[in-house]
C-alpha positions as CSV (number, residue, x, y, z in Angstrom):
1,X,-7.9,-2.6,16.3
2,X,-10.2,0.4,15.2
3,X,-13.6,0.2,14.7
4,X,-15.4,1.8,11.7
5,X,-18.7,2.0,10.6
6,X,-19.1,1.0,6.9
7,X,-21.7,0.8,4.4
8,X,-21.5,-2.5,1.7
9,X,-24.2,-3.6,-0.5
10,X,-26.2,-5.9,0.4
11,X,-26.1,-8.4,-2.3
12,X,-21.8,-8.0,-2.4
13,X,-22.2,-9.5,1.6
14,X,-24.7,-11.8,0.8
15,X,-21.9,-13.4,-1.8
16,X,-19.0,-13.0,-0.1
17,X,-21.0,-15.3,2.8
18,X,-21.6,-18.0,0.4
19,X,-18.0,-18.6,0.1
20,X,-17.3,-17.7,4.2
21,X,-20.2,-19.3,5.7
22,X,-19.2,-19.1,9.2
23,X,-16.9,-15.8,8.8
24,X,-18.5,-13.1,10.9
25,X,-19.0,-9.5,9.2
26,X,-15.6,-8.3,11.0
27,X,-13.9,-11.1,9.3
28,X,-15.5,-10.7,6.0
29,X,-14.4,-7.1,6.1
30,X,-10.6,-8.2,7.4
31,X,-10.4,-10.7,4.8
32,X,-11.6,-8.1,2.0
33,X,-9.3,-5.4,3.1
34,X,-6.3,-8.0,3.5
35,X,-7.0,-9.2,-0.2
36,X,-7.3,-5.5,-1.3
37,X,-3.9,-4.8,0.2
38,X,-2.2,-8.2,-1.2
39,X,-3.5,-8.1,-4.8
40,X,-2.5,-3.5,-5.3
41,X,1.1,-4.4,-3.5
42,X,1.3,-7.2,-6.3
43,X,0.1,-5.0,-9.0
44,X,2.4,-1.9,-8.0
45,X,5.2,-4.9,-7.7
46,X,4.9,-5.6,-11.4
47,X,4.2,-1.9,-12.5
48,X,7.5,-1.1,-11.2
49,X,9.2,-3.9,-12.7
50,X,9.4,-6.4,-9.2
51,X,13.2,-7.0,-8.0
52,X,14.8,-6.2,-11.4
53,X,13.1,-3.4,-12.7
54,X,16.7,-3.3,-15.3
55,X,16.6,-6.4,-16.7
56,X,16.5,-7.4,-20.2
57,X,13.6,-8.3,-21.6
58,X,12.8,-11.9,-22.3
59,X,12.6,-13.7,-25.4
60,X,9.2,-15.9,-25.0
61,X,8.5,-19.3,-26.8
62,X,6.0,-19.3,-29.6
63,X,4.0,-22.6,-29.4
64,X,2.1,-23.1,-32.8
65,X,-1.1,-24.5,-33.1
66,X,-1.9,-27.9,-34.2
């Protein structure tokens, strides 16, 4: 592991340790970056059309309203 100095606001901290009482600030920061990384692979997943970037598009259902 690498350590690196890093500056976050103080209110974004203060929220994130609502949620992760008992998370240190190294873990806060792990769990950020992790989530970072998850959520941009999933978005450049479905940008570049996931396993089948090919396929036909899909006819949807159209539920109307009651």
């Amino acid at each position: 592991m690498s350590k690196v100095n890093i500056q976050i606001d103080k209110d974004l901290l203060d929220r994130a340790r609502e949620y992760f009482a008992s998370a240190s600030d190294e873990e806060l920061a792990e769990k950020a970056f992790s989530t970072l990384i998850h959520v941009e692979a999933g978005r450049w997943i479905f940008e570049n059309g996931g396993t089948e970037p090919d396929i036909e598009d899909i006819p949807r259902r159209r539920w109307e309203r009651i």
